[in-house]
C-alpha positions in Angstrom: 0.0 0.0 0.0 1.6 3.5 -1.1 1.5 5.3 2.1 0.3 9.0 2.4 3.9 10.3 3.2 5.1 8.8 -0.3 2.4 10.5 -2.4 3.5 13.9 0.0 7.3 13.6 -0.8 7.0 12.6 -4.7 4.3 15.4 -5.2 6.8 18.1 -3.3 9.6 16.1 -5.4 8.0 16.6 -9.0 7.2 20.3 -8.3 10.7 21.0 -7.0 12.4 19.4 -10.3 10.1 21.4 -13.0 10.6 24.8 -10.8 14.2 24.1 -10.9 14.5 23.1 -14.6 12.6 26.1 -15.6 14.6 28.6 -13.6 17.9 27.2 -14.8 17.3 27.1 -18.3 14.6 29.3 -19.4 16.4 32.8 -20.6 19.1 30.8 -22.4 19.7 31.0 -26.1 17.6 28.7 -28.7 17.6 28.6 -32.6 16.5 25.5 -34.7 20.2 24.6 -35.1 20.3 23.9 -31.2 16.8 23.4 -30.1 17.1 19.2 -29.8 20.3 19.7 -28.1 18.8 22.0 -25.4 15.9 19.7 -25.0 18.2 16.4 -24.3 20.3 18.4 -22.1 17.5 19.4 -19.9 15.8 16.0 -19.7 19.2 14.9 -18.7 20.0 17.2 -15.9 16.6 16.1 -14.7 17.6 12.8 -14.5 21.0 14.0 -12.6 18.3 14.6 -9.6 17.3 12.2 -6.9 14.0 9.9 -7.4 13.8 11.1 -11.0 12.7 7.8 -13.4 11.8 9.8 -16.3 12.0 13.1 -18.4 10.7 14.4 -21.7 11.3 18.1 -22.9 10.2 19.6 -25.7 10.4 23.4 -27.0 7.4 24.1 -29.5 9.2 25.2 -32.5 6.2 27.3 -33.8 6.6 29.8 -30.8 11.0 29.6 -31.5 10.0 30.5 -34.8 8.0 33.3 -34.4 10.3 34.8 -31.5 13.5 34.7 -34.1 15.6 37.7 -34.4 16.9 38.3 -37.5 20.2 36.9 -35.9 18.1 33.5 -36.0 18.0 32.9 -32.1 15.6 34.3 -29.3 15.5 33.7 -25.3 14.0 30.2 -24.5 10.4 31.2 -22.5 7.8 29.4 -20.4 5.7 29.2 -23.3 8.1 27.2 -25.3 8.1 24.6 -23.1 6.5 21.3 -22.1 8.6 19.6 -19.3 7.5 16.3 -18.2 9.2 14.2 -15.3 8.4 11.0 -13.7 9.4 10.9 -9.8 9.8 7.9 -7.8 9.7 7.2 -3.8 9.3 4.3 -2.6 6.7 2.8 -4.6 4.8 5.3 -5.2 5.7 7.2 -8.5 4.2 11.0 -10.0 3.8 12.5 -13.1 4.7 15.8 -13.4 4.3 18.5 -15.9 4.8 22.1 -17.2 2.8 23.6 -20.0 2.0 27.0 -20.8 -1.3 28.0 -20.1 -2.7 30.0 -22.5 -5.9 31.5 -20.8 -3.8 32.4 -17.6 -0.4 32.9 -19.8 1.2 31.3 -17.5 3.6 28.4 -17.6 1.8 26.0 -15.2 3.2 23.1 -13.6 1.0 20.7 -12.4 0.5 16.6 -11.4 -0.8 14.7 -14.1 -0.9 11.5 -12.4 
């Protein structure tokens, strides 16, 4: 039976990991030529972290391309991203995520499972 402290610590864990990976990375430069390589590079300093199974990234390259100077980069933002990481205590395991949030234009970071 997952106990009620597990569910507690991977929640916390999950939200601590997306605040942390958003914070650290978002502000950095992106073009096309280096989008995939920021996106691996992310999911794997996620990994780096304690209890962390799992990680996808993935920067919308509709949003890089309209944010383009005419230097062909721009600032990665929150609403280029969609961070997902899996979290693991005990046996209990969480499914975190950020996505942007259009209505609240926010980049929200939330449980899914």
């Amino acid at each position: 039976m997952v106990g009620e402290e597990e569910v507690r610590k991977a929640a916390f864990e999950a939200g601590i990991k997306l605040g942390a990976v958003f914070h650290q990375f978002v502000g950095m430069p992106v073009s096309f030529e280096n989008a995939k390589m920021i996106e691996r590079t992310m999911e794997s300093c996620l990994r780096l972290q304690p209890y962390v199974v799992n990680s996808y990234v993935n920067i919308d390259r509709v949003k890089l391309a309209e944010k383009l100077s005419k230097f062909n980069y721009t600032s990665l933002s929150g609403d280029m991203l969609f961070v997902r990481v899996t979290v693991r205590v005990g046996d209990t395991e969480v499914v975190g995520r950020l996505k942007w949030n259009e209505e609240l234009k926010y980049p929200l970071m939330e449980l899914e499972d």
